[in-house]
C-alpha positions as CSV (number, residue, x, y, z in Angstrom):
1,X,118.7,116.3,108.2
2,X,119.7,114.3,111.3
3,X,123.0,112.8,111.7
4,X,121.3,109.6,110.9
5,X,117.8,108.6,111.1
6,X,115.9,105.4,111.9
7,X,113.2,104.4,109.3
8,X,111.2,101.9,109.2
9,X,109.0,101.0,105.7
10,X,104.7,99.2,106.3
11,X,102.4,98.2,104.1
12,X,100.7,94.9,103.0
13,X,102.7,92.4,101.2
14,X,103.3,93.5,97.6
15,X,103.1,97.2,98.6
16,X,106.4,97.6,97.0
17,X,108.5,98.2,100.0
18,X,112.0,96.5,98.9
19,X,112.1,98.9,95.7
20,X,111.8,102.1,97.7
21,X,114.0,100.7,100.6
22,X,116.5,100.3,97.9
23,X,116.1,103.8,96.1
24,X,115.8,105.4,99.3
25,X,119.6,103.8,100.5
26,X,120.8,104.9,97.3
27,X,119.7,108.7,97.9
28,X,120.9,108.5,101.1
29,X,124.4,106.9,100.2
30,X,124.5,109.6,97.6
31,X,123.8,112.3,100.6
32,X,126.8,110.8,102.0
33,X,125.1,108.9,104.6
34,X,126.8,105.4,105.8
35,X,123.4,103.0,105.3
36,X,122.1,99.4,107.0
37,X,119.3,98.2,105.4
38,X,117.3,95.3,107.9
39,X,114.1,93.2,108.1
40,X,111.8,91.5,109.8
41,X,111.5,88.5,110.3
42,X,115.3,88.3,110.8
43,X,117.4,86.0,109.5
44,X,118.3,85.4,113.1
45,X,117.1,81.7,115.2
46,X,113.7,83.2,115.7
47,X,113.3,84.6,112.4
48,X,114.4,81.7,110.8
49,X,111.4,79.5,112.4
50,X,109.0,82.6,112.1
51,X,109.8,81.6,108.0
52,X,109.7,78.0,108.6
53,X,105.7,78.5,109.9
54,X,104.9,81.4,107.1
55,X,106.5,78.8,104.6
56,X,104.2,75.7,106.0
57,X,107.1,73.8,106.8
58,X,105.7,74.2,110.8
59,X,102.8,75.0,112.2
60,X,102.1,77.6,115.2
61,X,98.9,79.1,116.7
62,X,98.6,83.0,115.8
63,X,99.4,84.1,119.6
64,X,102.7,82.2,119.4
65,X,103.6,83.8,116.0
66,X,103.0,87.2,118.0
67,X,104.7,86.3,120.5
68,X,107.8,85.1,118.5
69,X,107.9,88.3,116.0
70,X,108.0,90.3,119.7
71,X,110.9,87.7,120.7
72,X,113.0,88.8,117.4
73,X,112.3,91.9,117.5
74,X,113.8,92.6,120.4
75,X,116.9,90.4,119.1
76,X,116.4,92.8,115.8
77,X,116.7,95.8,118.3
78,X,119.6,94.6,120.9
79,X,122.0,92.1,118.6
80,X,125.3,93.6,119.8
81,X,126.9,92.4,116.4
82,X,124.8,94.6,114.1
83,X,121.1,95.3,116.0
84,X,119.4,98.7,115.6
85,X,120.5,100.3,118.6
86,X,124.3,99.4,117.8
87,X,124.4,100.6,114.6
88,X,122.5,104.3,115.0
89,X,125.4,104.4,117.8
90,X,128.1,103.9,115.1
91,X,126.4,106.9,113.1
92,X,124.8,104.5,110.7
93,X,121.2,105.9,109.4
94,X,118.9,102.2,109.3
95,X,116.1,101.1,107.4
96,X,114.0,98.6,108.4
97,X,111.6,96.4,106.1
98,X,109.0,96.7,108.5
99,X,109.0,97.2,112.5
100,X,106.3,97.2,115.4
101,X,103.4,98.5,113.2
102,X,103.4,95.1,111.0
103,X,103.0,93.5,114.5
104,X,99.8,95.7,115.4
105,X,98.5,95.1,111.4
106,X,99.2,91.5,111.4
107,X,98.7,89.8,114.4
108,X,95.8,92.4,115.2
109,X,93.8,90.6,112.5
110,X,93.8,87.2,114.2
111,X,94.4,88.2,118.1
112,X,93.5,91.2,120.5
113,X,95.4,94.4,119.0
114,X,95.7,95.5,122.7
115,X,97.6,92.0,123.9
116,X,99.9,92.6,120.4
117,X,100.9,95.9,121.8
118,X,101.7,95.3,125.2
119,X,103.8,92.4,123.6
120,X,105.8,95.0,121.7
121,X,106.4,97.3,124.7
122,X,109.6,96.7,125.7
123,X,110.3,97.3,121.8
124,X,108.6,100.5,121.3
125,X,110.1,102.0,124.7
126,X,113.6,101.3,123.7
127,X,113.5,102.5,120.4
128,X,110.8,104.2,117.7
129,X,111.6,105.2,114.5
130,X,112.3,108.6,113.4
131,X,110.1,108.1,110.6
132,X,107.6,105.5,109.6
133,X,106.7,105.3,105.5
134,X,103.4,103.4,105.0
135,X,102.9,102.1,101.6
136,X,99.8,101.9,100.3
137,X,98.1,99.7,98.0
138,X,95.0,97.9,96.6
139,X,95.2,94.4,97.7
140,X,93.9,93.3,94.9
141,X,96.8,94.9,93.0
142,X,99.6,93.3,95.6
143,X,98.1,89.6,94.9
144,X,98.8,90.0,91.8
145,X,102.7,91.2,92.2
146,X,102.9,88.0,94.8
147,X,101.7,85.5,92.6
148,X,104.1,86.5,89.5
149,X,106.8,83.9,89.4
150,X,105.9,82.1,92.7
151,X,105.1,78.6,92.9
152,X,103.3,79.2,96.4
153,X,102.3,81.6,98.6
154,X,103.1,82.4,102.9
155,X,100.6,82.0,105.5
156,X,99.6,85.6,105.5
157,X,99.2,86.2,101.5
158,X,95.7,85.5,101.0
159,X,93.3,88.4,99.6
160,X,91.0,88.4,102.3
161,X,94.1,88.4,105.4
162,X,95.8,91.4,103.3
163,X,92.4,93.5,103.0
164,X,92.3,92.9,106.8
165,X,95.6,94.0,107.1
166,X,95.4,97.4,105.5
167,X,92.2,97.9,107.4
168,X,93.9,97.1,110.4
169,X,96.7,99.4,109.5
170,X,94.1,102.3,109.4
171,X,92.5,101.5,112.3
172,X,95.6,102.1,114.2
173,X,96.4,104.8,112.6
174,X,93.3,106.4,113.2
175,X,93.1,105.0,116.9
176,X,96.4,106.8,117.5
177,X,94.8,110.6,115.7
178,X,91.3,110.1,118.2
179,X,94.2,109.2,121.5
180,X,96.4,112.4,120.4
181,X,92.9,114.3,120.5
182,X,92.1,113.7,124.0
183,X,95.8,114.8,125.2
184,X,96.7,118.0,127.0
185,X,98.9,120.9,127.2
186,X,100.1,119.2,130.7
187,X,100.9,116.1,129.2
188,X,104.5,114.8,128.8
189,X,105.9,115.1,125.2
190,X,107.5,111.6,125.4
191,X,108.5,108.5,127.7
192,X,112.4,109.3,128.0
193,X,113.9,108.9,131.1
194,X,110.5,107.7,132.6
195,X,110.9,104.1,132.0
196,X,114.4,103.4,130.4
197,X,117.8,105.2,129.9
198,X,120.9,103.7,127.6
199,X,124.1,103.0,128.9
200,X,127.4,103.2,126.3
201,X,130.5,100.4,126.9
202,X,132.4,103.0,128.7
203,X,129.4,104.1,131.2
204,X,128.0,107.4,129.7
205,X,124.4,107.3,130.3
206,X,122.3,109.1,127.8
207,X,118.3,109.3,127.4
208,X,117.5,107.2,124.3
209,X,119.2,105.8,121.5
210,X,120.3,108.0,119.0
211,X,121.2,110.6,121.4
212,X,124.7,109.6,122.5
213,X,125.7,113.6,123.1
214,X,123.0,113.9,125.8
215,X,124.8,112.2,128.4
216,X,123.0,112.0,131.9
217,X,125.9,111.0,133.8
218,X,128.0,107.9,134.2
219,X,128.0,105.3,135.8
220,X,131.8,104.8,136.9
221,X,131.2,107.9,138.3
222,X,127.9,107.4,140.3
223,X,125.2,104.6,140.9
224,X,122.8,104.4,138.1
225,X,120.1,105.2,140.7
226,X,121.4,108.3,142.1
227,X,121.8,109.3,138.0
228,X,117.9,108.4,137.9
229,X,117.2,109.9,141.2
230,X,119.2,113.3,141.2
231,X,120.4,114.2,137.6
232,X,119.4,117.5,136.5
233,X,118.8,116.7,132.8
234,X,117.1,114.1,133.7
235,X,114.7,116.0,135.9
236,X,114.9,119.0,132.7
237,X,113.4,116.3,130.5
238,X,110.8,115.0,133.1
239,X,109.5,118.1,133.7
240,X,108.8,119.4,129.8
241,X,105.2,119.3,128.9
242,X,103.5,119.9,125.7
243,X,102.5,123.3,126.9
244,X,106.3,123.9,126.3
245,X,106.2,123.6,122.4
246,X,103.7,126.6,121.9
247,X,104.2,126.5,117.8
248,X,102.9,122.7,118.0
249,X,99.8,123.5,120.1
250,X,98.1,126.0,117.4
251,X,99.0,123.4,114.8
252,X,96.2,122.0,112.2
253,X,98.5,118.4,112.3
254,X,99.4,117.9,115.7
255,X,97.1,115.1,115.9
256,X,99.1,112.9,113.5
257,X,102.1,114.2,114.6
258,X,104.8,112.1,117.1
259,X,106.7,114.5,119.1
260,X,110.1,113.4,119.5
261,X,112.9,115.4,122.0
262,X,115.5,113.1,120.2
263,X,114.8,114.4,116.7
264,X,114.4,117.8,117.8
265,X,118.0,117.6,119.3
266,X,119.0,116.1,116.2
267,X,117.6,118.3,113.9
268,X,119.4,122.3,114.7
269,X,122.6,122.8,115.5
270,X,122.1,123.6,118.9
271,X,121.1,120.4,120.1
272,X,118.3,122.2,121.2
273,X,115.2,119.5,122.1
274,X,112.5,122.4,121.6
275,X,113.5,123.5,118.4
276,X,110.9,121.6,116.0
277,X,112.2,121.1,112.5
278,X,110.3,121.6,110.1
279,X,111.0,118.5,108.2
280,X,108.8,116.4,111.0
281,X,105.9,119.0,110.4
282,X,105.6,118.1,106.4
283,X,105.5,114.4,107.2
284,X,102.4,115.3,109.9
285,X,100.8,116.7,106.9
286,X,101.4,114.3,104.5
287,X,100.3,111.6,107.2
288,X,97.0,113.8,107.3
289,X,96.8,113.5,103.8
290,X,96.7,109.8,103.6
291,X,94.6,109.6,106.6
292,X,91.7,111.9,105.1
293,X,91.8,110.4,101.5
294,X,91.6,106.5,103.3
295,X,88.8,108.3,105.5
296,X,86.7,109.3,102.3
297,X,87.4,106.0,100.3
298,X,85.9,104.0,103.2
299,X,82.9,106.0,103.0
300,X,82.2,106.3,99.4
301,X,82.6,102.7,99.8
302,X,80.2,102.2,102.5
303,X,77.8,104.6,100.6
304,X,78.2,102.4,97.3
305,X,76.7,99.1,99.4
């Protein structure tokens, strides 16, 4: 297992994700892993008045409400008191009650899925999650958990928004298997170092967050630029392809697989970023798995109209 891992829990409201959040820290804790468990919406400014309009106490058209969750995220990513990116620095492994998936679910409902996720880019480029656990449910079966001891109920928890939402949540999912279909062996493996780099307090600059040892150069030492420019790692990391990982291009799963140079790094002693773990490869199957089974329920459905 990594040094610490980035997680972030999906699923429609009532899924159930706060109880396996909390059995998961405890498993963790008991692995001897140091823990943060977060949220969205924060309880940060802009989270605050995210909850204000969910709890009807304001009012907001749907493109503003995507347009804020995109505004705390990024606060949820970059707070330099205890955001995402500070604490994997500090070691910390971090589990997040939903990230930019919940975005592309809910907002995707009620605006164009495409405008949600160029919203979130900035987001997704400066950090993904090592894992993402999608809980799913009946939403029939969620109502039900919502409405137990509630006087009242958010914007979003009506039955017909959350059946949307898990639709939606498929549809991106299944978007994502037909885009991995159409890539090829010369295709990059991920976006480090094309876009963004991280930069510590004392100027060590390193590909992506969570991979601190990596370092590119530093900036005390040279311009950022000539780092970008000239750096041998960096132009080691350009240059990999997916021809490169030749046990992943045989694979049944790559299609619902995320290749990740970070985790592989993470993952052997070695720091080695071709080295696949195997861990990654059961989750691709188990994301196949759910994939296939929501696959055949939508069509026995469909057949039973």
């Amino acid at each position: 297992m990594a040094k610490n891992l980035f997680i972030a829990f999906e699923g429609i409201d009532g899924s159930g994700k706060s109880t396996q959040i909390n059995l998961l820290k405890k498993n963790f804790e008991n692995a001897g892993h140091n823990v943060y468990t977060t949220f969205e919406p924060t309880d940060k400014p802009i989270g605050k008045l995210i909850r204000d309009i969910f709890n009807h106490r304001s009012n907001a058209d749907q493109r503003t409400i995507a347009a804020l969750f995109a505004a705390d995220r990024l606060e949820h990513i970059l707070n330099k008191e205890n955001g995402i990116i500070k604490m994997l620095k500090e070691g910390v492994t971090v589990i997040t009650d939903r990230f930019y998936l919940s975005s592309y679910a809910y907002h995707g409902v009620h605006v164009p899925v495409d405008w949600v996720i160029q919203c979130n880019m900035l987001s997704a480029e400066l950090i993904r999650p090592d894992l993402n656990i999608f809980i799913d449910i009946d939403p029939e079966l969620g109502m039900k958990r919502l409405k137990k001891g509630r006087n009242s109920l958010e914007m979003f928890e009506t039955l017909e928004n959350q059946k949307k939402v898990r639709d939606k949540y498929f549809e991106i999912m299944e978007s994502e298997v037909e885009q991995k279909k159409k890539s090829t062996l010369d295709d990059i493996v991920c976006k480090v170092c094309y876009s963004s780099v991280c930069i510590t307090e004392m100027g060590n600059v390193y590909p992506c967050a969570g991979w601190q040892d990596y370092v590119l150069g530093n900036i005390k030492e040279k311009p950022l630029k000539e780092i970008w420019d000239n750096s041998e790692k960096v132009q080691y990391l350009r240059e990999l392809r997916k021809k490169d990982f030749p046990k992943c291009i045989q694979c049944s799963e790559k299609e619902f697989c995320t290749m990740c140079l970070v985790r592989n790094a993470n993952e052997n002693p070695l720091g080695d970023p071709l080295i696949v773990n195997e861990f990654f490869c059961d989750v691709a199957k188990l994301n196949k798995r759910l994939f296939l089974d929501w696959k055949k329920n939508q069509t026995n459905f469909q057949n039973s109209l």
